[in-house]
Phi, psi and omega in degrees: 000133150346122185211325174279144204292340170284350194262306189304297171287021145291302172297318158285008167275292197319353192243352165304292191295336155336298181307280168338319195278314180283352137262021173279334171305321194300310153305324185265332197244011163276332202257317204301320211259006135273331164287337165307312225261354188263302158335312220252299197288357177107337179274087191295323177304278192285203290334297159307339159235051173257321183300304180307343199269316181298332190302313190286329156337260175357281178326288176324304162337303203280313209266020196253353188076014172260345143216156205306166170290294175330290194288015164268302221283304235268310212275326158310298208295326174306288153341310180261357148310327179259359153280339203269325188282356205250347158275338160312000000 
């Protein structure tokens, strides 16, 4: 437990950001999961501009420290890979 007045106020920073960070996690993975679902129907359109609307999410995701850079990129990439082949 928390007992110095710098460890209390640490700890209510750490449940802000907590907060903060989970509903940004929360947020970004409302958009992955409009493109899985623009995929899975079939829609090569919104699939694509379901993809455009998440990549600055993402990014924003990185550069907010809630994900990694690589696991932006590879999670773009994988996506518009799977956008791209739904044209094929």
């Amino acid at each position: 437990m928390a007992n110095s007045p710098q460890a209390k106020k640490r700890a209510r920073q750490n449940e802000a950001r907590f907060a903060v960070n989970k509903a940004r996690r929360s947020r970004i993975r409302t958009y992955l999961r409009k493109v899985e679902e623009a995929i899975a129907s079939g829609d090569q359109t919104a699939a694509a501009a379901a993809l455009k609307e998440t990549q600055p999410e993402l990014m924003r995701g990185v550069t907010k420290g809630v994900f990694h850079k690589n696991t932006a990129a590879r999670k773009m990439s994988r996506l518009s890979s799977r956008v791209k082949a739904m044209g094929a």
